[in-house]
PAZAPA-4460 file (N, C-alpha, C; in steps of 0.05 Angstrom, whole numbers, plus 32768, in hexadecimal, padded with zeros to 4 digits):
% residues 220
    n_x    n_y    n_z   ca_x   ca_y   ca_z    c_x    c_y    c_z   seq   type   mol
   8011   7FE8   8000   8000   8000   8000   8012   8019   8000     1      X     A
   8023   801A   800D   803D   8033   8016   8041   8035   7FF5     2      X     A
   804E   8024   7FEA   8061   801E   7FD3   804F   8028   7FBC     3      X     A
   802F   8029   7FBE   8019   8034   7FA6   8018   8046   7FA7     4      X     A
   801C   8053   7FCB   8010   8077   7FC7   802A   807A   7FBA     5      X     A
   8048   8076   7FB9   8054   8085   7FA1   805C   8083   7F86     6      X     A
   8043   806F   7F85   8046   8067   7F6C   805A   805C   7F5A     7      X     A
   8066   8057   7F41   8079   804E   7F3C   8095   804C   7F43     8      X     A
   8098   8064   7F52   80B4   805B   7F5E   80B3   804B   7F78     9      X     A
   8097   8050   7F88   809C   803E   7F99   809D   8025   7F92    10      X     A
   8086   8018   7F7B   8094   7FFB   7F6D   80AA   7FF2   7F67    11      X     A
   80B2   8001   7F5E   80D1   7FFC   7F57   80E6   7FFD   7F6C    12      X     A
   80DF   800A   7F80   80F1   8003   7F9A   80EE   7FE1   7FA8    13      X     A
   80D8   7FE0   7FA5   80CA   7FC9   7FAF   80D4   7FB3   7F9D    14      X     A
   80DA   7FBA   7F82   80E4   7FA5   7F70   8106   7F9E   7F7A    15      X     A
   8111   7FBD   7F7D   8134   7FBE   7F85   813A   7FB1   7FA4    16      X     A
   811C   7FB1   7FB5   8122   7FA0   7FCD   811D   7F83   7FCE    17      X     A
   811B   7F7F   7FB5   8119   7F5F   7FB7   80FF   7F4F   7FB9    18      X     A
   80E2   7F5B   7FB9   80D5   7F52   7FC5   80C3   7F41   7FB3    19      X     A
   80C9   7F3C   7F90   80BF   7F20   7F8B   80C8   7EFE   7F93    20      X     A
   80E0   7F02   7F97   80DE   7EE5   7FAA   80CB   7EE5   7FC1    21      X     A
   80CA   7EF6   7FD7   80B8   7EF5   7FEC   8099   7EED   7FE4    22      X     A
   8093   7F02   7FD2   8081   7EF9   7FC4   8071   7EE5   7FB5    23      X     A
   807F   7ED9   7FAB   8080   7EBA   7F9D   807F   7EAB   7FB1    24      X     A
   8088   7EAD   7FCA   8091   7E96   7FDE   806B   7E98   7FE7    25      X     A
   8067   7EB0   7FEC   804B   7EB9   7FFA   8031   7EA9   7FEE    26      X     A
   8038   7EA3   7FC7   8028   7E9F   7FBE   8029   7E7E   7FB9    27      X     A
   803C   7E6E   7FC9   803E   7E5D   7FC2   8037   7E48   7FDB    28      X     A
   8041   7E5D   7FF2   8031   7E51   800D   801B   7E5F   8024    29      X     A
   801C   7E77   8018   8010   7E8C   802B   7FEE   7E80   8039    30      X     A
   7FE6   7E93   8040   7FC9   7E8D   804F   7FB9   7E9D   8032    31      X     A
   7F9D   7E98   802E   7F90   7EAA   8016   7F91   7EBF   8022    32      X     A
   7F98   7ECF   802E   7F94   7EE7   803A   7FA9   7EF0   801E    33      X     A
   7FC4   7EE4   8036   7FE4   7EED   802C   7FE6   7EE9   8006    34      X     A
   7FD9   7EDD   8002   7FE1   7ECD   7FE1   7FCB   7EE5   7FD7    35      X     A
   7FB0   7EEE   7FE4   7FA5   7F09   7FD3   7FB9   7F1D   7FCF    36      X     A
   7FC2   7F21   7FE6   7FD4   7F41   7FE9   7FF3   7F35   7FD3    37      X     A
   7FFA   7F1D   7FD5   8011   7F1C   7FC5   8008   7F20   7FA0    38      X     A
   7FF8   7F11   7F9F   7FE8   7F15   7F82   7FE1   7F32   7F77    39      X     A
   7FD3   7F3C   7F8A   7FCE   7F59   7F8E   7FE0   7F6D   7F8E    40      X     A
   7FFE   7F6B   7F8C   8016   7F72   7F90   8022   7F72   7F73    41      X     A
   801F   7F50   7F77   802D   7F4A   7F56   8022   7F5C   7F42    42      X     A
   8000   7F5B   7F45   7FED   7F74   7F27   7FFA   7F80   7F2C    43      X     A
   8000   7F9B   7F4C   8004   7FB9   7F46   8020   7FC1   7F3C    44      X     A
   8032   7FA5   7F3D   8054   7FA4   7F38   8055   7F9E   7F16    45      X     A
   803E   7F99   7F08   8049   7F95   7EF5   8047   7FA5   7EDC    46      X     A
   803B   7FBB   7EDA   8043   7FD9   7EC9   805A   7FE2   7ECB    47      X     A
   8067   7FD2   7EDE   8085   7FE6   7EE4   809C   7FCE   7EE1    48      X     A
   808F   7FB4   7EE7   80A3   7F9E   7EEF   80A0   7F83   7EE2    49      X     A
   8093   7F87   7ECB   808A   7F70   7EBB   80A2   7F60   7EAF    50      X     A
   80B3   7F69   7EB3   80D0   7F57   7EA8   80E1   7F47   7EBA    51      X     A
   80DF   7F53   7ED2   80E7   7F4F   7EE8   80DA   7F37   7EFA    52      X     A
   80BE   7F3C   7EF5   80A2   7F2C   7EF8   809F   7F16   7EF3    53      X     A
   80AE   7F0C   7ED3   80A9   7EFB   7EC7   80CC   7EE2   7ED3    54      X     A
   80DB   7EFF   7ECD   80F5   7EF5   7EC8   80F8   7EE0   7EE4    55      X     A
   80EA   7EF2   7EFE   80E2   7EDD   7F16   80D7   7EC6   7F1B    56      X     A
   80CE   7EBC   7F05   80B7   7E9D   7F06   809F   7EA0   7F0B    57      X     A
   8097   7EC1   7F18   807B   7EC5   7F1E   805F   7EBA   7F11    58      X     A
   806B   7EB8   7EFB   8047   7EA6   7EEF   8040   7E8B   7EFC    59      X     A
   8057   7E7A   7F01   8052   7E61   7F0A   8045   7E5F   7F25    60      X     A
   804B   7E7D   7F34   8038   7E7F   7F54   8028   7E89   7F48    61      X     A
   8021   7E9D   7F34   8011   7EA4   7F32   7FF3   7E91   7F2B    62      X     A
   7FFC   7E7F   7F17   7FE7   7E6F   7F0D   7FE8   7E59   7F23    63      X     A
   7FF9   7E53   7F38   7FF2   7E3F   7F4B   7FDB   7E48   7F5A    64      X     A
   7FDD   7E6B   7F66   7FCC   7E6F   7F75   7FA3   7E75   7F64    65      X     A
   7FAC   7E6D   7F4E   7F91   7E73   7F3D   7F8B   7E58   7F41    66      X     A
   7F93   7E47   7F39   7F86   7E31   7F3C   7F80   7E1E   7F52    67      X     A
   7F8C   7E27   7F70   7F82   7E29   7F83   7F77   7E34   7F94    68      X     A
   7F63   7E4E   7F7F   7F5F   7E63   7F8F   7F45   7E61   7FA5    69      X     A
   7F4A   7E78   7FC1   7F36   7E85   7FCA   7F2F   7E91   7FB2    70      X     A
   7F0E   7EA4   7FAA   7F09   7EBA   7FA3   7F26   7ECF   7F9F    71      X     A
   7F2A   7EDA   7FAF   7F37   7EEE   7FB4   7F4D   7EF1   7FA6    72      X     A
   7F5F   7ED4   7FB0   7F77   7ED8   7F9D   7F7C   7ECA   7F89    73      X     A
   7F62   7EC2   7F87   7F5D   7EBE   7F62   7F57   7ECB   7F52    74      X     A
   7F4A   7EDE   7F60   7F4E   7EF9   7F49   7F65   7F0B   7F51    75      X     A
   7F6B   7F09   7F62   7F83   7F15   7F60   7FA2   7F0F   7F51    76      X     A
   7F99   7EEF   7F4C   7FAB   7EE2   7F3D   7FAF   7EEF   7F1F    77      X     A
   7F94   7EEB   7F18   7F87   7EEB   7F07   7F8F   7F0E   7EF4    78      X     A
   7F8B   7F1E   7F03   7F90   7F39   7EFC   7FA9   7F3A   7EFD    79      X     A
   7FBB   7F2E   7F08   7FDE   7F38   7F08   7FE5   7F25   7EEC    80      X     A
   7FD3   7F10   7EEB   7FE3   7EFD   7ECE   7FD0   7F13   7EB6    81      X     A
   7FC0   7F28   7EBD   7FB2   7F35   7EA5   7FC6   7F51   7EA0    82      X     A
   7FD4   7F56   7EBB   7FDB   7F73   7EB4   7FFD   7F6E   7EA8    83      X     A
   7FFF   7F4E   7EB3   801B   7F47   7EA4   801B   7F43   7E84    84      X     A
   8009   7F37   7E7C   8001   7F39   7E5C   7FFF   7F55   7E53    85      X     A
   7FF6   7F68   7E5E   7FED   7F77   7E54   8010   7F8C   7E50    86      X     A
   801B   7F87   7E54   803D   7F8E   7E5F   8048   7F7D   7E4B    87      X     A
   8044   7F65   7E48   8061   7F5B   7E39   8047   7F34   7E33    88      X     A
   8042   7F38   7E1C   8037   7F24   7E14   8043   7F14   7E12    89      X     A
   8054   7F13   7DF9   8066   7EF6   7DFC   8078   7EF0   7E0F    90      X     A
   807C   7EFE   7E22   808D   7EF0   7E3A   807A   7EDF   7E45    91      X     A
   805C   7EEF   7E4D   804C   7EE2   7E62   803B   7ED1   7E50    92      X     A
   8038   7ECC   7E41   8030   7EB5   7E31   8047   7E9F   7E29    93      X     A
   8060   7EA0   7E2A   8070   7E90   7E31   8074   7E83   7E4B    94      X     A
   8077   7E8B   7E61   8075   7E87   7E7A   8063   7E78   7E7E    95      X     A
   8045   7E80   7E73   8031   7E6E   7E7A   8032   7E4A   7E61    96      X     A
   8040   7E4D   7E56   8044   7E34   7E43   805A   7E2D   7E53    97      X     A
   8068   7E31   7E5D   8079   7E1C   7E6C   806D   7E1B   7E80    98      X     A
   8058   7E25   7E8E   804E   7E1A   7EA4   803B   7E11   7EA7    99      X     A
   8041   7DFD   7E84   8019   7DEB   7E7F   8005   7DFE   7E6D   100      X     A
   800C   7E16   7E6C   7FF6   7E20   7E5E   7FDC   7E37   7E6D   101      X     A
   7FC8   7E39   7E61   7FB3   7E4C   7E69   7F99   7E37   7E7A   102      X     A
   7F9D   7E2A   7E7D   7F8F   7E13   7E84   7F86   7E1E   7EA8   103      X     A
   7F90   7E25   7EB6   7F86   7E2D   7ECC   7F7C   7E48   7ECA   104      X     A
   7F7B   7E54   7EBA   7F67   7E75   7EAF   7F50   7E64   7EA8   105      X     A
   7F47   7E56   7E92   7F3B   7E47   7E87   7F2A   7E3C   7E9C   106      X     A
   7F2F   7E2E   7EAB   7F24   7E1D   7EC2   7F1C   7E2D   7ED3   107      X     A
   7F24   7E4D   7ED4   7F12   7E56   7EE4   7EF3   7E6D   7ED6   108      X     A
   7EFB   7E67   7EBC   7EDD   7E71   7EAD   7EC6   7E5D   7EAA   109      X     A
   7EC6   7E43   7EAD   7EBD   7E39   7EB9   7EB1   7E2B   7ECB   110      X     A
   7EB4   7E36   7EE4   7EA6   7E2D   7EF6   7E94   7E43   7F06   111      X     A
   7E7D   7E37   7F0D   7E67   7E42   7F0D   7E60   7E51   7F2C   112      X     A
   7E7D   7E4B   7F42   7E7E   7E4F   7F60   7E8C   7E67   7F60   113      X     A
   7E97   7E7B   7F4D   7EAF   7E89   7F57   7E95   7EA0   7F5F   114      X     A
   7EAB   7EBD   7F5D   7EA0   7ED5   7F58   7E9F   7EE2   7F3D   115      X     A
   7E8F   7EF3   7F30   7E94   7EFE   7F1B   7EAB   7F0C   7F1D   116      X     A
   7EB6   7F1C   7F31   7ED5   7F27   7F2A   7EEC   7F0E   7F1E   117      X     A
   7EE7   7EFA   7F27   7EF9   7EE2   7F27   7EF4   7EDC   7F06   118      X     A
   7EE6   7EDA   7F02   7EE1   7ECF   7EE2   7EE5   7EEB   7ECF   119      X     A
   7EDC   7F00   7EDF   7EE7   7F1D   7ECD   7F04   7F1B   7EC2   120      X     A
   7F0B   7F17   7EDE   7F2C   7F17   7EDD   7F35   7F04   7EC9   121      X     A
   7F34   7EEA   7EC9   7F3D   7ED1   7EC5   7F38   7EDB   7E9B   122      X     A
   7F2A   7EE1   7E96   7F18   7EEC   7E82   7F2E   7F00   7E79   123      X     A
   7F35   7F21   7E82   7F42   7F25   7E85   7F5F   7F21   7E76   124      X     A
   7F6F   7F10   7E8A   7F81   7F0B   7E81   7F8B   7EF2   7E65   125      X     A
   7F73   7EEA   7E5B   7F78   7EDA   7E45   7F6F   7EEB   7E32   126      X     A
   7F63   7EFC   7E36   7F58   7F17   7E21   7F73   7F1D   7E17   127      X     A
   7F83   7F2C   7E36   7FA0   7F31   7E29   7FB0   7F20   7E1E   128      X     A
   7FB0   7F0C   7E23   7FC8   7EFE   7E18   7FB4   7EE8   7E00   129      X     A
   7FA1   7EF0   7DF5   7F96   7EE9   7DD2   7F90   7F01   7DC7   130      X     A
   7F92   7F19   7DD7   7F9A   7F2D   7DC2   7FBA   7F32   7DB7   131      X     A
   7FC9   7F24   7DAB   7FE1   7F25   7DA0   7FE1   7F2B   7D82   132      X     A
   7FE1   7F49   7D85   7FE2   7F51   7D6A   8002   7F50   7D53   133      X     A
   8013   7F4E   7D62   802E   7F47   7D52   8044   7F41   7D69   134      X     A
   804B   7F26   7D6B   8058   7F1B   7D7F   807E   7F27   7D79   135      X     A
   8087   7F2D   7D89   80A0   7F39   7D86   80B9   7F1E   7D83   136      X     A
   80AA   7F09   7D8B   80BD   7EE7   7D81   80B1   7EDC   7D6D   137      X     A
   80C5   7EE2   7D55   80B9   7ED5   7D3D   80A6   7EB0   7D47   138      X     A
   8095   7EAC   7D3A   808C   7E85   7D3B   8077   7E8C   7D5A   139      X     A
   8082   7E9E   7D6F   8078   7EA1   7D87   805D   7E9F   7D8C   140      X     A
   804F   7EBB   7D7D   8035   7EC1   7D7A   8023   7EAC   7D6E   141      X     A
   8027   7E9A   7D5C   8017   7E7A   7D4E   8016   7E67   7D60   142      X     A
   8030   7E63   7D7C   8030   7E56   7D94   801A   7E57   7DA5   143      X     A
   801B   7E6C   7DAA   800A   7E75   7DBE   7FEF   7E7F   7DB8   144      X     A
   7FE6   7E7A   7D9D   7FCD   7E7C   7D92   7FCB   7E60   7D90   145      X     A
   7FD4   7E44   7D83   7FC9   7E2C   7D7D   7FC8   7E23   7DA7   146      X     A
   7FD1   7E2D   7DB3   7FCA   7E26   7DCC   7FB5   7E30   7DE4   147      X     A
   7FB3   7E44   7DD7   7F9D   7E56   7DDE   7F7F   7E4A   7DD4   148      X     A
   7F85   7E48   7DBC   7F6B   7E31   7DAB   7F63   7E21   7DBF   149      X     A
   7F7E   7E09   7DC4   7F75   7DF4   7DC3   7F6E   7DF3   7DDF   150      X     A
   7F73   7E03   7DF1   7F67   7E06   7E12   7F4E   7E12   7E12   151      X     A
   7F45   7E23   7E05   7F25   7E31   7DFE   7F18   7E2D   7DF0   152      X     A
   7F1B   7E13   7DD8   7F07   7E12   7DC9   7EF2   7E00   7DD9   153      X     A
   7EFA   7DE7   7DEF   7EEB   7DD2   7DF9   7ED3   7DF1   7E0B   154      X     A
   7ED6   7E07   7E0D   7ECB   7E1A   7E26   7EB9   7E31   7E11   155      X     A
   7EB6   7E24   7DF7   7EB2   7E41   7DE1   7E95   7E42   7DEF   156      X     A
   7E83   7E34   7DF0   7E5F   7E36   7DFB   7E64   7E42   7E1D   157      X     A
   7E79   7E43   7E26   7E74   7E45   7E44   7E7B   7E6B   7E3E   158      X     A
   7E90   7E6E   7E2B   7E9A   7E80   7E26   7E7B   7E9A   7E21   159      X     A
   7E74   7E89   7E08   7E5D   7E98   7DF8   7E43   7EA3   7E10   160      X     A
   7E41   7E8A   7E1B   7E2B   7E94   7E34   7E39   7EA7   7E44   161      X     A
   7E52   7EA4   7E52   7E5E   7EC2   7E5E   7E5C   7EDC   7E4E   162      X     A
   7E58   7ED7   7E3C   7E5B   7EEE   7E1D   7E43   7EF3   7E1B   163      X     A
   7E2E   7EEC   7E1C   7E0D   7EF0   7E1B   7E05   7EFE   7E3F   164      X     A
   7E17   7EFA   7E50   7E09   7F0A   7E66   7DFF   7EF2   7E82   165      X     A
   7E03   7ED9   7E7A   7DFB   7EC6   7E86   7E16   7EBD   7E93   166      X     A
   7E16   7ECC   7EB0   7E2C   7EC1   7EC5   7E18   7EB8   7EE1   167      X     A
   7E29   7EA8   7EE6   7E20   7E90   7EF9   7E1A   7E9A   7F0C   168      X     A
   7E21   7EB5   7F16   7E0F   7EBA   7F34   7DFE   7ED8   7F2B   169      X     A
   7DEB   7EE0   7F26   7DE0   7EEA   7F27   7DD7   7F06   7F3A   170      X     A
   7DE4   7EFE   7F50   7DE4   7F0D   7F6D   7DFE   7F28   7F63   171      X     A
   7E0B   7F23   7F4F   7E1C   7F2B   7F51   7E15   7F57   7F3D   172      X     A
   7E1E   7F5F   7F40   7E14   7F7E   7F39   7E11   7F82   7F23   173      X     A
   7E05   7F94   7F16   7E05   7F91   7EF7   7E18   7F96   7EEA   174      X     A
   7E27   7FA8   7EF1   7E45   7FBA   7EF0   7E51   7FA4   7EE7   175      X     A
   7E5F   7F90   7F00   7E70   7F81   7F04   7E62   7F64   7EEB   176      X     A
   7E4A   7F66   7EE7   7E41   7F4B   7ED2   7E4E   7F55   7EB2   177      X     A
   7E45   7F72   7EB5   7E51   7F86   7E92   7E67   7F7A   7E94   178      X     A
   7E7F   7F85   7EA6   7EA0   7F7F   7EA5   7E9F   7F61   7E97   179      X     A
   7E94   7F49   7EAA   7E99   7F2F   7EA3   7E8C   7F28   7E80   180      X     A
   7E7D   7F37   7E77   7E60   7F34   7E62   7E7E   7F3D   7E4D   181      X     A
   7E8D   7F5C   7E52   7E97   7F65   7E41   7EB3   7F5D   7E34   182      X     A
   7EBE   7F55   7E50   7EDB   7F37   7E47   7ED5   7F26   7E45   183      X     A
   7EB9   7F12   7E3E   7EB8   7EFA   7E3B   7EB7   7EF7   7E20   184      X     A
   7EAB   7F14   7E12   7EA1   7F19   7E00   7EB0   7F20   7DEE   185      X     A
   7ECC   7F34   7DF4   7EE1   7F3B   7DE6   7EFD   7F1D   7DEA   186      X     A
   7EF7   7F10   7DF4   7F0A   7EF0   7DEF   7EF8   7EE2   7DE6   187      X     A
   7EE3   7EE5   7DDC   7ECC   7ECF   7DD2   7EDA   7ED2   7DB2   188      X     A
   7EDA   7EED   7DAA   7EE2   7EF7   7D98   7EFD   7EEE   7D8E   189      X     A
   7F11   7EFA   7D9D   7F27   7EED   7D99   7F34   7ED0   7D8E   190      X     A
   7F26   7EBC   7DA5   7F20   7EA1   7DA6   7F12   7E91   7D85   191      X     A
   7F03   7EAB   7D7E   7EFB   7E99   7D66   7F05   7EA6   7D54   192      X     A
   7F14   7EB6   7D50   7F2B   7EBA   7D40   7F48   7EA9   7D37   193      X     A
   7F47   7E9F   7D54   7F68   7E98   7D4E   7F55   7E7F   7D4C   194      X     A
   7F3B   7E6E   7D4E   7F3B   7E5A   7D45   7F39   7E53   7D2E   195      X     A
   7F33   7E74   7D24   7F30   7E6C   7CFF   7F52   7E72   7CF5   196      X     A
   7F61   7E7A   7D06   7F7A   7E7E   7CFD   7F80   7E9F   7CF2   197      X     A
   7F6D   7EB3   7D00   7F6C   7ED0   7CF8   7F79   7ED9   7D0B   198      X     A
   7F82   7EF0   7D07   7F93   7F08   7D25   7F7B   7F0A   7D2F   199      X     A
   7F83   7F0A   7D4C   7F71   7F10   7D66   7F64   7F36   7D5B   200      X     A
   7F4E   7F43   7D6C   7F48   7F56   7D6E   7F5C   7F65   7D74   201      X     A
   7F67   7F7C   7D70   7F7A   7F90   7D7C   7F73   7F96   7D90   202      X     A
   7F7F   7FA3   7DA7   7F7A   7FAF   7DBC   7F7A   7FA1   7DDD   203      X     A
   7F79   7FA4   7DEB   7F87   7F9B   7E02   7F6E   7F9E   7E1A   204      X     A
   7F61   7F8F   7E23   7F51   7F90   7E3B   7F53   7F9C   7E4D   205      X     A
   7F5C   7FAD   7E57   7F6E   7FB9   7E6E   7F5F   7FB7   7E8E   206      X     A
   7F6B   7FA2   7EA4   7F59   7FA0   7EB6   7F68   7FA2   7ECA   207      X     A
   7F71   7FBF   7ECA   7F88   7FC5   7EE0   7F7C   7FBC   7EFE   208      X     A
   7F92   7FBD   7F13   7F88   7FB8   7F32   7F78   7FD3   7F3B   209      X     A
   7F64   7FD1   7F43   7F5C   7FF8   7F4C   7F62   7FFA   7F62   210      X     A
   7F6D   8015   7F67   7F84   801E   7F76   7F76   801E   7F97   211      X     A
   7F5A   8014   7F94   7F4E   800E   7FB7   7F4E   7FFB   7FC1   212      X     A
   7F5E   7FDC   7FA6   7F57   7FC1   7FB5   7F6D   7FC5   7FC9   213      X     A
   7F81   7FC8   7FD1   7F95   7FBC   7FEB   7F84   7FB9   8003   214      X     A
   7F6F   7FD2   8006   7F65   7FC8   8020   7F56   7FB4   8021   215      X     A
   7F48   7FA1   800A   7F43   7F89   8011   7F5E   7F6A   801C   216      X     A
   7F6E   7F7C   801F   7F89   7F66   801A   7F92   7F6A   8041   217      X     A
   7F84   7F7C   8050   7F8C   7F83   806E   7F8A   7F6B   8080   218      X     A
   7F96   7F5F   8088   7F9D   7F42   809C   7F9A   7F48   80B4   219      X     A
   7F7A   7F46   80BD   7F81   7F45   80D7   7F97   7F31   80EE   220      X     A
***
């Protein structure tokens, strides 16, 4: 929280003190409290630290803690693997192919227990990383599209119904149903592009952390 009010240089101090190993360690054994606030850390570190981010192994905690998530720091997961795409695509779409793939994003648009932030998010970050409009590693960008396919085509009807407005809890605000209605809708897109073998949509989902979540991250 200290490190946000000054904004980027406080990140970057935070990067010069070492604190993605701590981090990683948090997300790999912490309590869901600790693994929200570490997740939650990783999003606001990575406009500034996405090389650093990656260069750390962070996706592999990152997608550990998605696929065992509380709520909380599954979207929190979830938004730090969206704001890392949104930073450096082919790194974080590499990262995630050596660590199995998109398959735990995937698995969580699917199930019908989370929160709509959780599937926002999750949504989100595959938006960014199948919007790849010219991959900077020649062969790279065809990788990471025939794999993208083949993890979202078995989910294209679960997809379509998120894309029509039909999310699983209903309780949830109208606001927060648009967000989920409007990324399910802009990777629906995507998704059946690269399955016909076309460039994804241009443009980038952008689903930054807002600058009031830390206080959900306070441990008593």
């Amino acid at each position: 929280v200290r490190a946000q009010e000054q904004e980027s240089q406080g990140f970057e101090r935070l990067i010069q003190a070492g604190v993605l190993k701590p981090l990683i360690s948090v997300l790999a054994a912490g309590s869901n409290a600790a693994k929200s606030c570490a997740a939650l850390t990783m999003g606001l570190l990575a406009p500034v630290a996405s090389a650093e981010i990656l260069a750390a192994g962070s996706v592999a905690a990152l997608l550990g803690s998605l696929s065992a998530s509380a709520e909380s720091n599954g979207e929190y997961a979830a938004l730090a693997l969206s704001n890392l795409a949104e930073q450096d695509r082919d790194g974080t779409a590499a990262a995630i192919l050596a660590e199995g793939g998109c398959e735990p994003l995937v698995a969580v648009l699917i199930r019908d227990d989370l929160d709509v932030a959780v599937l926002e998010a999750s949504a989100g970050a595959l938006v960014n990383l199948t919007s790849l409009r010219v991959s900077s590693i020649d062969g790279g960008s065809s990788e990471w599209r025939a794999a993208v396919a083949q993890a979202l085509e078995p989910s294209m009807s679960r997809l379509r119904s998120l894309a029509g407005g039909n999310s699983a809890n209903p309780a949830q605000t109208v606001e927060s149903r648009a967000e989920l209605t409007s990324a399910a809708a802009t990777l629906l897109g995507n998704v059946e592009r690269l399955l016909v073998q076309e460039a994804p949509v241009a443009g980038v989902a952008r689903h930054a952390v807002p600058r009031d979540r830390p206080k959900r991250c306070l441990i008593s």
